[in-house]
PDB file of N, CA, C and O in Angstrom:
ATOM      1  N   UNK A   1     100.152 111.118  93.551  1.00  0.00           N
ATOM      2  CA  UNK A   1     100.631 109.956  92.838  1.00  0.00           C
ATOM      3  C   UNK A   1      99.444 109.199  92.251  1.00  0.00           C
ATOM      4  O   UNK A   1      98.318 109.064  92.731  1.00  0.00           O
ATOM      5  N   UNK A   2     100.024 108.665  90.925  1.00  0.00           N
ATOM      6  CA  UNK A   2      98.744 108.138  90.616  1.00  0.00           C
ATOM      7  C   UNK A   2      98.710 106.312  90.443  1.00  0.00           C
ATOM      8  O   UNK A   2      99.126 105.507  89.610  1.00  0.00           O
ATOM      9  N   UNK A   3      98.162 106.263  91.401  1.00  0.00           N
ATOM     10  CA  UNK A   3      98.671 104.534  91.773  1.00  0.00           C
ATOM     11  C   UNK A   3      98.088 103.627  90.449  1.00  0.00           C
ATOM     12  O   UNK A   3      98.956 102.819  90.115  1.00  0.00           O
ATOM     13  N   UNK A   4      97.089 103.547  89.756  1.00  0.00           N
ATOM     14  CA  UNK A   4      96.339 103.082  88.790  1.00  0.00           C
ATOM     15  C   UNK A   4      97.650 103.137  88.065  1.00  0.00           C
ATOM     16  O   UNK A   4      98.293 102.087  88.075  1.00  0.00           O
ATOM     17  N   UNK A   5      98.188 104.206  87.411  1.00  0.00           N
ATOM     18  CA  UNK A   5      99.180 103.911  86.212  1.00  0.00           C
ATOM     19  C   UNK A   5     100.478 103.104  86.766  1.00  0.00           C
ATOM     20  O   UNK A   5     101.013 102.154  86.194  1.00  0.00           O
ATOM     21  N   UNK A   6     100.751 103.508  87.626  1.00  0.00           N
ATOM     22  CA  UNK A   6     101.683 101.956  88.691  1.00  0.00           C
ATOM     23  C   UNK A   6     101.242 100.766  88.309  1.00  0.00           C
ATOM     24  O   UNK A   6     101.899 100.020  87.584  1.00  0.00           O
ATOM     25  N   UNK A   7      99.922 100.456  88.835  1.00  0.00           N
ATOM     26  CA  UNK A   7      99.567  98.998  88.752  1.00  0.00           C
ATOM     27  C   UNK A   7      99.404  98.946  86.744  1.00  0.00           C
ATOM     28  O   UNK A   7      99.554  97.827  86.253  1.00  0.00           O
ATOM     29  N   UNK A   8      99.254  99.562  86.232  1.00  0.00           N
ATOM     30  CA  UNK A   8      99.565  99.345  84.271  1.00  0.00           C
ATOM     31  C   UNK A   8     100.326  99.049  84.301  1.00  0.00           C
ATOM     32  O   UNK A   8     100.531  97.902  83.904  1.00  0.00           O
ATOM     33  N   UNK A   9     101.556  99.984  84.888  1.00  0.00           N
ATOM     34  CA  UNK A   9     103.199  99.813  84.434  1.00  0.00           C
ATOM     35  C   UNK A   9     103.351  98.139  84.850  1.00  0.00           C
ATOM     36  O   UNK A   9     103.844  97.401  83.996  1.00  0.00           O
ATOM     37  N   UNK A  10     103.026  97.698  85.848  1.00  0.00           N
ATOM     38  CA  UNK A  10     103.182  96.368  86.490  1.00  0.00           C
ATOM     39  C   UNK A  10     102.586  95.573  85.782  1.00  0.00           C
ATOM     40  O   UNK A  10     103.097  94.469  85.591  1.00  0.00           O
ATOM     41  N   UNK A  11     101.605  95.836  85.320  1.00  0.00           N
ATOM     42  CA  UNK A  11     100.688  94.251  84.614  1.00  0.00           C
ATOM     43  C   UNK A  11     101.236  94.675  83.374  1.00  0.00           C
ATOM     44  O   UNK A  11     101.357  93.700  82.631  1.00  0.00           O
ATOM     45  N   UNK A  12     101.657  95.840  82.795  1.00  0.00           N
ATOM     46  CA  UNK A  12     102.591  95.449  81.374  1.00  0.00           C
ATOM     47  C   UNK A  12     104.292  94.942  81.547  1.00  0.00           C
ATOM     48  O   UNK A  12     104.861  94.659  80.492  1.00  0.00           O
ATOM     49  N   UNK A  13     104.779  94.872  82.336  1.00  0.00           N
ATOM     50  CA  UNK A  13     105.639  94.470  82.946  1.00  0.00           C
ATOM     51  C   UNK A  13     106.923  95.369  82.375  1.00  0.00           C
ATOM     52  O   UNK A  13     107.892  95.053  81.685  1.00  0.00           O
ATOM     53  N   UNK A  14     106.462  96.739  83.020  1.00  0.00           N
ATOM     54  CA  UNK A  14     107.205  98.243  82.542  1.00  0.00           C
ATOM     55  C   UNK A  14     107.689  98.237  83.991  1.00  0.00           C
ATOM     56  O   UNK A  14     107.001  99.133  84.479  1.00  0.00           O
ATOM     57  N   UNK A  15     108.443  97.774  84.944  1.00  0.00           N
ATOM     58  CA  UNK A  15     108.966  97.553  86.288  1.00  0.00           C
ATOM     59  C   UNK A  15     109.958  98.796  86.193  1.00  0.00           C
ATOM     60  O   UNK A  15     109.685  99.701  86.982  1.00  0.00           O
ATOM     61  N   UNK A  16     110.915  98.974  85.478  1.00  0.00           N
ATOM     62  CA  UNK A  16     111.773  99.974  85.809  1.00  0.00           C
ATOM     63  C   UNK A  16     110.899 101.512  86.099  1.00  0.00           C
ATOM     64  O   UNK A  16     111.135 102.346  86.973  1.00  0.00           O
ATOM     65  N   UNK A  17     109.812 101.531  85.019  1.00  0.00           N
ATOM     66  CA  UNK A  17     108.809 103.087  84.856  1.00  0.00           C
ATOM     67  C   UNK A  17     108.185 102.703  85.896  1.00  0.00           C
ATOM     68  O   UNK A  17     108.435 103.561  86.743  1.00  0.00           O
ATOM     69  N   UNK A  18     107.300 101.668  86.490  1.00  0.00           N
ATOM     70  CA  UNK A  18     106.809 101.284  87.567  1.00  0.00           C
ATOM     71  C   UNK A  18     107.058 101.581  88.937  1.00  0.00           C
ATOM     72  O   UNK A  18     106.213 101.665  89.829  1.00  0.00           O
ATOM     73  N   UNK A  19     108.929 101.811  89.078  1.00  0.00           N
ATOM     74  CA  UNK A  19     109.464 101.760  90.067  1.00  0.00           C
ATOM     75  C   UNK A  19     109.451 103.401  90.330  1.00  0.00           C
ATOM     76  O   UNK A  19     108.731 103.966  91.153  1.00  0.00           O
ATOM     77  N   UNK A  20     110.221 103.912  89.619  1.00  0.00           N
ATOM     78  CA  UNK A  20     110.220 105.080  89.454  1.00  0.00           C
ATOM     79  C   UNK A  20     109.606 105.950  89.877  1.00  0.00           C
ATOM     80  O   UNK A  20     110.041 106.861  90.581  1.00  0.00           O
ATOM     81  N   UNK A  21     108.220 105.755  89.412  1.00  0.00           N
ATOM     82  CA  UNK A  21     107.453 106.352  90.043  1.00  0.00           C
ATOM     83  C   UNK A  21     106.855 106.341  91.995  1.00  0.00           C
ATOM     84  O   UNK A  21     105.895 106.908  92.516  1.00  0.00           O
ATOM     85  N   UNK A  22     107.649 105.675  92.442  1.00  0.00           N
ATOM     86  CA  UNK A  22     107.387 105.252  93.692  1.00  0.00           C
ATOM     87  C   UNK A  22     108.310 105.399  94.450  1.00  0.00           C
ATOM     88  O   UNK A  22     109.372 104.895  94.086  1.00  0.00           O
ATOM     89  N   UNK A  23     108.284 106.191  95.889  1.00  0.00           N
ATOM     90  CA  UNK A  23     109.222 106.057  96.677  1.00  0.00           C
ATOM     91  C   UNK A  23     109.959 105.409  96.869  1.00  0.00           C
ATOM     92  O   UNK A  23     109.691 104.296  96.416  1.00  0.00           O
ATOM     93  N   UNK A  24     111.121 105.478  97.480  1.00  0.00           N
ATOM     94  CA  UNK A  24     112.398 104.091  97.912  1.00  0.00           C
ATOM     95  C   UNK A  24     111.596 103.812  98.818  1.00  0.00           C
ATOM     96  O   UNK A  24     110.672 104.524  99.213  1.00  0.00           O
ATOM     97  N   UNK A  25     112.054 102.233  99.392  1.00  0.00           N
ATOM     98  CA  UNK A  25     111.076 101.509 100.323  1.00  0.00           C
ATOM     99  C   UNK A  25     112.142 101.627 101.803  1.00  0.00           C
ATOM    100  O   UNK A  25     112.272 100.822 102.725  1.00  0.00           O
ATOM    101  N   UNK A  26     112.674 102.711 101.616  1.00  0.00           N
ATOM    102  CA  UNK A  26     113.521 103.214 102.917  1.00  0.00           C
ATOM    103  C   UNK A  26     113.255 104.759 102.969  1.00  0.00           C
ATOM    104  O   UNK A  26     113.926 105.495 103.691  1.00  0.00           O
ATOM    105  N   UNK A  27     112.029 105.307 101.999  1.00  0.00           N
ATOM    106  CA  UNK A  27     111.897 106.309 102.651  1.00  0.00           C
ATOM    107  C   UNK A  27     110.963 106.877 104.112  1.00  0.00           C
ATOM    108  O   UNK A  27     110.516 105.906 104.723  1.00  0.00           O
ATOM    109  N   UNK A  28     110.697 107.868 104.589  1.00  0.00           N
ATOM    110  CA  UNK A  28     109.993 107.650 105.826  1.00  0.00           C
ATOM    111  C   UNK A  28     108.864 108.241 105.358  1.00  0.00           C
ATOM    112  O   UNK A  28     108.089 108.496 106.280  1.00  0.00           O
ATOM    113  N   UNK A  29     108.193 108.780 103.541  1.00  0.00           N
ATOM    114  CA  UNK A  29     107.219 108.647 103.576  1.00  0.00           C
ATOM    115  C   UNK A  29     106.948 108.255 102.595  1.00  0.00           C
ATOM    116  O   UNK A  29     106.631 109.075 101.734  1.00  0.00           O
ATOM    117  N   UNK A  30     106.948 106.680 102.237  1.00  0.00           N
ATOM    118  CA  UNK A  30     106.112 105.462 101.524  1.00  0.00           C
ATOM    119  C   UNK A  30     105.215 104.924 102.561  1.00  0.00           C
ATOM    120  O   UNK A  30     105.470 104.628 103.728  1.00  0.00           O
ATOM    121  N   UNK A  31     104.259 104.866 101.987  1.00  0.00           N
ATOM    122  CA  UNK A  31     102.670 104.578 102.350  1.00  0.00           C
ATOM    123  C   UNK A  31     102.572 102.671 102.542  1.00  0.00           C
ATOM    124  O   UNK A  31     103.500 101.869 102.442  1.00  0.00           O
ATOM    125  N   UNK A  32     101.270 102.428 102.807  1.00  0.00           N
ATOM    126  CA  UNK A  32     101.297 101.229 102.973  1.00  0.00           C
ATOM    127  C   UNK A  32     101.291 100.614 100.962  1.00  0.00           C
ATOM    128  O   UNK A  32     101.981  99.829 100.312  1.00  0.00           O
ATOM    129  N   UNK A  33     100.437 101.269 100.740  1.00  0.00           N
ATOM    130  CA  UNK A  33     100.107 101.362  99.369  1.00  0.00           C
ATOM    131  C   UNK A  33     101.455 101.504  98.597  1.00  0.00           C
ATOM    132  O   UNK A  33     101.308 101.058  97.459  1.00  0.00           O
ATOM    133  N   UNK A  34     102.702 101.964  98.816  1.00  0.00           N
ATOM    134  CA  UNK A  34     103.993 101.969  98.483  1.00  0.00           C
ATOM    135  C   UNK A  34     104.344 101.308  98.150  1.00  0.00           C
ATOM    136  O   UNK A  34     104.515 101.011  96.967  1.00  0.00           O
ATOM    137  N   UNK A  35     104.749 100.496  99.601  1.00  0.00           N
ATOM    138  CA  UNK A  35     105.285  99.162  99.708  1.00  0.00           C
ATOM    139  C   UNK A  35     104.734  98.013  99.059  1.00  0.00           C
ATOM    140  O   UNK A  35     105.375  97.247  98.340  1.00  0.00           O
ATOM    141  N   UNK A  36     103.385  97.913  99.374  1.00  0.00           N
ATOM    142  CA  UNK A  36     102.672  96.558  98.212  1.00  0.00           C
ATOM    143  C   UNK A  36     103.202  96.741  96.705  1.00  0.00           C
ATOM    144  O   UNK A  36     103.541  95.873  95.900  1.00  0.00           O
ATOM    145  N   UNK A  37     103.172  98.025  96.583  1.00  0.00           N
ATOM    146  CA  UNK A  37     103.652  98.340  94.743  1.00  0.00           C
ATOM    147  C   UNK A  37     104.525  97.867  94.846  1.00  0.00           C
ATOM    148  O   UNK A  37     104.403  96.776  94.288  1.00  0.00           O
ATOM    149  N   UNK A  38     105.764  98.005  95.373  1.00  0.00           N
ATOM    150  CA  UNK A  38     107.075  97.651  95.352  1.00  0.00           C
ATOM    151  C   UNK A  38     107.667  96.421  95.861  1.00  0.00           C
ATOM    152  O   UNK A  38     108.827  96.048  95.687  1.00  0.00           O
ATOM    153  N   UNK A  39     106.808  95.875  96.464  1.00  0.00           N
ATOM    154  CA  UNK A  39     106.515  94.708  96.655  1.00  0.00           C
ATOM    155  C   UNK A  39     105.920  93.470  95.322  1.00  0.00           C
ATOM    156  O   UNK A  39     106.243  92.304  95.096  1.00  0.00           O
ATOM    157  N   UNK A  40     105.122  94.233  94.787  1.00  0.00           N
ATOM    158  CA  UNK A  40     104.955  93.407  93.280  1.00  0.00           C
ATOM    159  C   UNK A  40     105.279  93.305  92.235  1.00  0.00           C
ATOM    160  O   UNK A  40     105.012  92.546  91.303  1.00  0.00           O
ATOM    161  N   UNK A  41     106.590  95.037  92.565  1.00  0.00           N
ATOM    162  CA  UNK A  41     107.967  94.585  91.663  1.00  0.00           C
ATOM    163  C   UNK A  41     108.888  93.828  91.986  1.00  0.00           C
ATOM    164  O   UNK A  41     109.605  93.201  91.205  1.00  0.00           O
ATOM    165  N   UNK A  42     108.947  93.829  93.301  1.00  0.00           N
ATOM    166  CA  UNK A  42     109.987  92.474  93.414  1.00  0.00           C
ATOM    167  C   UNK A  42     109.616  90.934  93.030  1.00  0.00           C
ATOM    168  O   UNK A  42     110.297  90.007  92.590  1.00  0.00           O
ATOM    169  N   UNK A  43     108.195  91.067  93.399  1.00  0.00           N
ATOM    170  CA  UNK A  43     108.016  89.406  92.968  1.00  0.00           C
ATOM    171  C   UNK A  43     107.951  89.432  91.858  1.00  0.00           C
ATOM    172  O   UNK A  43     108.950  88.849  91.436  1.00  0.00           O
ATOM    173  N   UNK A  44     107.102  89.913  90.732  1.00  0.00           N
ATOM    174  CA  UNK A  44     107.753  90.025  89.195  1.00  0.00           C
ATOM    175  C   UNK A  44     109.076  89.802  88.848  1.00  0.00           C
ATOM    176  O   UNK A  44     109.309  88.795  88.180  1.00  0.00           O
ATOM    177  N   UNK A  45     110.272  90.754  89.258  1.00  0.00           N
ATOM    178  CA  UNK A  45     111.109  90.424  89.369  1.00  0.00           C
ATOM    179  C   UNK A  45     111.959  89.411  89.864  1.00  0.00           C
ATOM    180  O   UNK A  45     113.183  89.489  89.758  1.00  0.00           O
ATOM    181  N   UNK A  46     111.048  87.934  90.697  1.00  0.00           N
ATOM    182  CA  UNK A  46     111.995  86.811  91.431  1.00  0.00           C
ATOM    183  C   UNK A  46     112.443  87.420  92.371  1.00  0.00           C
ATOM    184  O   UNK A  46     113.629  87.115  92.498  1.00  0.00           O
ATOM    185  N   UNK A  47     112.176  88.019  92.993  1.00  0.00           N
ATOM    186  CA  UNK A  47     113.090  88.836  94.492  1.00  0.00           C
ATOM    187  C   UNK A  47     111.748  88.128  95.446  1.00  0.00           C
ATOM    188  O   UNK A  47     110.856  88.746  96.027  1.00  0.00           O
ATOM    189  N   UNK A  48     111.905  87.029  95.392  1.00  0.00           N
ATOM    190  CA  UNK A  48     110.221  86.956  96.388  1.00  0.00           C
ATOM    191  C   UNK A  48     110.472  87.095  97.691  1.00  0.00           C
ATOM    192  O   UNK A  48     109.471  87.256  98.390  1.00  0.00           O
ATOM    193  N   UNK A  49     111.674  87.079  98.313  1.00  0.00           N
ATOM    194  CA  UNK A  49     112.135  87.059 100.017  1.00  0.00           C
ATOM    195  C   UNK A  49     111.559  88.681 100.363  1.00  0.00           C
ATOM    196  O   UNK A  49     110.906  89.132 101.305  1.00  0.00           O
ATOM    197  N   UNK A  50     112.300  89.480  98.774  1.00  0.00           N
ATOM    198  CA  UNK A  50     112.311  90.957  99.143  1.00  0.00           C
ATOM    199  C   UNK A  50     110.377  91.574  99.250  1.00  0.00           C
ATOM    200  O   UNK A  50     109.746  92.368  99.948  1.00  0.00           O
ATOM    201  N   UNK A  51     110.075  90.619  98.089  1.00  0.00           N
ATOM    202  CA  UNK A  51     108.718  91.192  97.948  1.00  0.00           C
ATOM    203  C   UNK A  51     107.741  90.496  99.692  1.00  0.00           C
ATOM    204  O   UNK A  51     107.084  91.363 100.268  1.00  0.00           O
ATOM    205  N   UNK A  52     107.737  89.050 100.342  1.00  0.00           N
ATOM    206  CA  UNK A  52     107.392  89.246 101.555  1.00  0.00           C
ATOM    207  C   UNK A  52     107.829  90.301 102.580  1.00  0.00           C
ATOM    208  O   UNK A  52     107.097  90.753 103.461  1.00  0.00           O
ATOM    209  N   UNK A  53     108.947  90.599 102.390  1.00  0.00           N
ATOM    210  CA  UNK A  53     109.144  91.901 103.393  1.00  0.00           C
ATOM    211  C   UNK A  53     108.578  92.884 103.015  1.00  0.00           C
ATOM    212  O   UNK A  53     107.722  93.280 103.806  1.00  0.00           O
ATOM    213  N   UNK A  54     108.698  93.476 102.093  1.00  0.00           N
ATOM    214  CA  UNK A  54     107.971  94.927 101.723  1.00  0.00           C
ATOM    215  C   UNK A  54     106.435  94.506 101.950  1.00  0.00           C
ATOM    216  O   UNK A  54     105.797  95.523 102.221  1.00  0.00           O
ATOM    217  N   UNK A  55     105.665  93.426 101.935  1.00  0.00           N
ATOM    218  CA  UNK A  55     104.262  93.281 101.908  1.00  0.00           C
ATOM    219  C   UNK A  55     104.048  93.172 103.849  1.00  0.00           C
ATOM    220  O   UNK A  55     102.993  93.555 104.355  1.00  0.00           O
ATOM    221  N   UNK A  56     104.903  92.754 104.492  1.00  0.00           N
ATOM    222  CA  UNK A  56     105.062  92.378 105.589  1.00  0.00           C
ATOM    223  C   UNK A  56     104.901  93.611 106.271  1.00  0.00           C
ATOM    224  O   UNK A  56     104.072  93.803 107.160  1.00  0.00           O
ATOM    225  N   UNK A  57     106.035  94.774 105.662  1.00  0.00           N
ATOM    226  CA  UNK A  57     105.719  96.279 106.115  1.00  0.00           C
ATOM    227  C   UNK A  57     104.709  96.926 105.990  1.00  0.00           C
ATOM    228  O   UNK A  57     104.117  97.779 106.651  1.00  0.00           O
ATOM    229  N   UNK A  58     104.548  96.320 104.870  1.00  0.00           N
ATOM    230  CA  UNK A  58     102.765  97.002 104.513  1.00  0.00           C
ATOM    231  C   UNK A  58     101.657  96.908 105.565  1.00  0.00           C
ATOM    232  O   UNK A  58     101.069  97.717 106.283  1.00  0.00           O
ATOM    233  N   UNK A  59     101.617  95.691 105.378  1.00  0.00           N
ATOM    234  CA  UNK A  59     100.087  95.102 106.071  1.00  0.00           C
ATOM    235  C   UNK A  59     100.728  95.795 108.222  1.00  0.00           C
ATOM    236  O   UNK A  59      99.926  96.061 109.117  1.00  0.00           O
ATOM    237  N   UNK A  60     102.178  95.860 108.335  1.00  0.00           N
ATOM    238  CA  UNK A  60     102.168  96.628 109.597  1.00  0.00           C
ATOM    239  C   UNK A  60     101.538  97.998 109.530  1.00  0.00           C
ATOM    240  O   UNK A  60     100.862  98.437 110.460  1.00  0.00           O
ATOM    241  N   UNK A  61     101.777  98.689 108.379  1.00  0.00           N
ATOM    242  CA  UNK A  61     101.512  99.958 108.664  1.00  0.00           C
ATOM    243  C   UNK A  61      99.712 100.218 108.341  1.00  0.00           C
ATOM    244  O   UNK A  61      99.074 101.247 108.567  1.00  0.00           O
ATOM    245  N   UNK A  62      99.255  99.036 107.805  1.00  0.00           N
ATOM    246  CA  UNK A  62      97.857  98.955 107.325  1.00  0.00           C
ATOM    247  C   UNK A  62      97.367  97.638 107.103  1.00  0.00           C
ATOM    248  O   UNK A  62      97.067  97.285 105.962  1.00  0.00           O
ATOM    249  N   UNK A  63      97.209  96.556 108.488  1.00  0.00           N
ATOM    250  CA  UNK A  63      96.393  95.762 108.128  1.00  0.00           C
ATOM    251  C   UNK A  63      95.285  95.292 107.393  1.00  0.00           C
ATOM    252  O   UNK A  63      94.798  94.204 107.082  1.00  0.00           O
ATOM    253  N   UNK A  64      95.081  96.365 107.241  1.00  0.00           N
ATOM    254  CA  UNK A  64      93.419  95.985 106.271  1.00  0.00           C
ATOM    255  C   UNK A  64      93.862  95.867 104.921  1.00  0.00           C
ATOM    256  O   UNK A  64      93.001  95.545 104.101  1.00  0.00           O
ATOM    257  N   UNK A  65      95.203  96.089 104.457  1.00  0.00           N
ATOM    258  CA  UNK A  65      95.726  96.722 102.742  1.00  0.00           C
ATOM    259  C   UNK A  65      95.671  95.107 101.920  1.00  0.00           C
ATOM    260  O   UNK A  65      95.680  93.984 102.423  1.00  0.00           O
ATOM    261  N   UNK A  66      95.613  95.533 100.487  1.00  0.00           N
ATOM    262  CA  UNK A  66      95.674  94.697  99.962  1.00  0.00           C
ATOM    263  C   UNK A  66      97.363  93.631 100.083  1.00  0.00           C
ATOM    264  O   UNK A  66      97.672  92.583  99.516  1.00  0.00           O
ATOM    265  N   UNK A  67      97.928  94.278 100.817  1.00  0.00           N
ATOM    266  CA  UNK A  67      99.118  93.888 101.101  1.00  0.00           C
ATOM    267  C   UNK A  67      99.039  92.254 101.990  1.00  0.00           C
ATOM    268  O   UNK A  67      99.590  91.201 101.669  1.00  0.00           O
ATOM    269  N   UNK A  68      98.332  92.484 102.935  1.00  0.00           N
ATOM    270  CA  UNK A  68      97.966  91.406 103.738  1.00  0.00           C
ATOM    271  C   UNK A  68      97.497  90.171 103.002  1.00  0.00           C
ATOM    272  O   UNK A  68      97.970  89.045 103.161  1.00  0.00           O
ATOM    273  N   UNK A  69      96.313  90.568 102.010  1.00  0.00           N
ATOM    274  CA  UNK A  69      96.351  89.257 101.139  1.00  0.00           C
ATOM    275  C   UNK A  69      97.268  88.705 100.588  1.00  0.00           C
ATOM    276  O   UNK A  69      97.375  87.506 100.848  1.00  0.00           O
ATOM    277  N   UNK A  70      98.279  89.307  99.633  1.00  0.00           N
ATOM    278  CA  UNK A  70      99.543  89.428  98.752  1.00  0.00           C
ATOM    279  C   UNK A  70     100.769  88.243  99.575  1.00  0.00           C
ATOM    280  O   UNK A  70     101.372  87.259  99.148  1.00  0.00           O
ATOM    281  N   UNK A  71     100.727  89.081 101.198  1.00  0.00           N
ATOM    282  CA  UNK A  71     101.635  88.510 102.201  1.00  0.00           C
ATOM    283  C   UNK A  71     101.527  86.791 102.181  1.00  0.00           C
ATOM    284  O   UNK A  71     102.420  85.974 101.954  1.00  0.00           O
ATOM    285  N   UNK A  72      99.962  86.555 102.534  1.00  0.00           N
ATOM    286  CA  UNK A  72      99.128  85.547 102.773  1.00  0.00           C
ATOM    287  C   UNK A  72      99.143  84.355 101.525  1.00  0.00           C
ATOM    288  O   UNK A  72      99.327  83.138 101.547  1.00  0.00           O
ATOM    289  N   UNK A  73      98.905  85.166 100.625  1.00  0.00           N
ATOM    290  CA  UNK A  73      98.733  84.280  98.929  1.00  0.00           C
ATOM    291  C   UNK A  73     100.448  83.755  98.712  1.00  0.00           C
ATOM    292  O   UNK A  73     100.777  82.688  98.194  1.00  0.00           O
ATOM    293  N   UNK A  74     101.420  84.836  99.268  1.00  0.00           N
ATOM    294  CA  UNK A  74     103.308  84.258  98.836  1.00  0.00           C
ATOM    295  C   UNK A  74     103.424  83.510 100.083  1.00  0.00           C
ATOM    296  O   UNK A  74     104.197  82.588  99.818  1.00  0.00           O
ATOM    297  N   UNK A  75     103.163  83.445 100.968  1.00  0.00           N
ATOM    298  CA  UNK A  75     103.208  82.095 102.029  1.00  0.00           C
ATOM    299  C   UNK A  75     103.043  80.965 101.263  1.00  0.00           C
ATOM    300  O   UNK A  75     103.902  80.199 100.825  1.00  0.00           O
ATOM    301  N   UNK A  76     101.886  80.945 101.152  1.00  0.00           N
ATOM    302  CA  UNK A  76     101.374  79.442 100.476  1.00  0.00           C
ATOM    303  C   UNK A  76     101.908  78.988  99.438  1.00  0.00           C
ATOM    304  O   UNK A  76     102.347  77.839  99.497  1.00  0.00           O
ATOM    305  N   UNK A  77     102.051  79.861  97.993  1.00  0.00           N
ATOM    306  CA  UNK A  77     102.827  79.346  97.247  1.00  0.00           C
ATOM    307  C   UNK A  77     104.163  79.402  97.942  1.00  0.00           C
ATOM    308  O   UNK A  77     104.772  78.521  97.336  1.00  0.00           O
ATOM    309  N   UNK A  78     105.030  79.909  98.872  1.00  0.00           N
ATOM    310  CA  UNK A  78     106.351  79.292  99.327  1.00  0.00           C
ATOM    311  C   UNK A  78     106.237  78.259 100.006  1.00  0.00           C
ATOM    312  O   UNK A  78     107.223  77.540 100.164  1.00  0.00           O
ATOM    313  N   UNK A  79     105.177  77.981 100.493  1.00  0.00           N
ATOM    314  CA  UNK A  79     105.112  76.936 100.887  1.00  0.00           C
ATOM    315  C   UNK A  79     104.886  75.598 100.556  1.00  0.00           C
ATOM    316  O   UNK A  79     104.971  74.611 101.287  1.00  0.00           O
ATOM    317  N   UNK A  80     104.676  75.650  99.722  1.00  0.00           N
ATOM    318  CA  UNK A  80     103.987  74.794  98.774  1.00  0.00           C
ATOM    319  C   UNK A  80     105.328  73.524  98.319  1.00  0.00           C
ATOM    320  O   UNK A  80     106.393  73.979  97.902  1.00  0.00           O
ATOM    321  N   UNK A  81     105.169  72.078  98.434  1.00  0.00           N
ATOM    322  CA  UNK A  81     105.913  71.173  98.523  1.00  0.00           C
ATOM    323  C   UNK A  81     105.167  70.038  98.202  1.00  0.00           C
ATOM    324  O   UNK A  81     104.145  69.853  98.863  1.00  0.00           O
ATOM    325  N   UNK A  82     105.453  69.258  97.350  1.00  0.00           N
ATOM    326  CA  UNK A  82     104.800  68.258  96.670  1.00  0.00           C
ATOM    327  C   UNK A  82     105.947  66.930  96.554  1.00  0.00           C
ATOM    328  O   UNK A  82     106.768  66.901  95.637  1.00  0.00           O
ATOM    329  N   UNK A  83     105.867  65.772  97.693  1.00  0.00           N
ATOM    330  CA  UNK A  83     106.679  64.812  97.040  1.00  0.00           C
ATOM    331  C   UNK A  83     107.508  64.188  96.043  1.00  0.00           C
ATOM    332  O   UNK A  83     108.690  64.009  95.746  1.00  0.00           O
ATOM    333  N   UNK A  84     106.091  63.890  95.586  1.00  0.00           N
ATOM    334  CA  UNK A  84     106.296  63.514  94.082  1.00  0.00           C
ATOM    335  C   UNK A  84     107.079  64.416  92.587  1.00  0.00           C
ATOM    336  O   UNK A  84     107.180  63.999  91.433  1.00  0.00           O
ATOM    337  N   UNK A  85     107.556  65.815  93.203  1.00  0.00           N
ATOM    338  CA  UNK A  85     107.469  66.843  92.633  1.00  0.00           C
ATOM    339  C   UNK A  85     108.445  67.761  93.035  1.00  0.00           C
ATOM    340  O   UNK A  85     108.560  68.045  94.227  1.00  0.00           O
ATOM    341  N   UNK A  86     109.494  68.488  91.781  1.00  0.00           N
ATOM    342  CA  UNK A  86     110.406  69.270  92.434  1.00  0.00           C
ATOM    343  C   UNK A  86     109.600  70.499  92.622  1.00  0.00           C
ATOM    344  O   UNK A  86     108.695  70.714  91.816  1.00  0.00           O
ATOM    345  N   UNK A  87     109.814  71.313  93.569  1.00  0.00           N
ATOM    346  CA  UNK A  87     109.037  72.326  93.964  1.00  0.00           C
ATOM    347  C   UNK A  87     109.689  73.327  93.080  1.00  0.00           C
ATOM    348  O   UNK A  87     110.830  73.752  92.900  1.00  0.00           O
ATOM    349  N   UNK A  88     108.356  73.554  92.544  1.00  0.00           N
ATOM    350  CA  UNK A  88     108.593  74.373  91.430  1.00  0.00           C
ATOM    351  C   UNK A  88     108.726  76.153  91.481  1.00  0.00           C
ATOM    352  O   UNK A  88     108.936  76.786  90.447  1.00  0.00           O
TER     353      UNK A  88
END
């Protein structure tokens, strides 16, 4: 698999060709590297509950993955709450 043209398909925001190319995130062999992909089609897509879980699986099956940051970085912006301010 060639993960580089994944992450194109994603930053051109080609999500359906993106997907495609990538295991279902219920198969028993998607990688940690899988799941983060598919994970940053969901948040592209507004699925952000779906995209912490798939990053959540990730960083289990490979703490060290870029997944763990991803996990870490959608915390904060969900978390994120401003008084003065509808949370945007």
């Amino acid at each position: 698999m060639n993960y580089e043209e994944v992450r194109q398909l994603i930053k051109e925001n080609a999500l359906e060709a993106a997907s495609a190319l990538l295991p279902s995130a219920d198969s028993p062999s998607a990688t940690a590297t899988d799941l983060y992909l598919l994970g940053r089609i969901a948040w592209k897509e507004g699925r952000k509950t779906d995209a912490m879980s798939l990053y959540g699986r990730a960083t289990a099956l490979d703490p060290d993955s870029e997944a763990a940051t991803a996990l870490e970085q959608a915390r904060v912006i969900m978390g994120f709450y401003h008084r003065d301010l509808y949370n945007p």
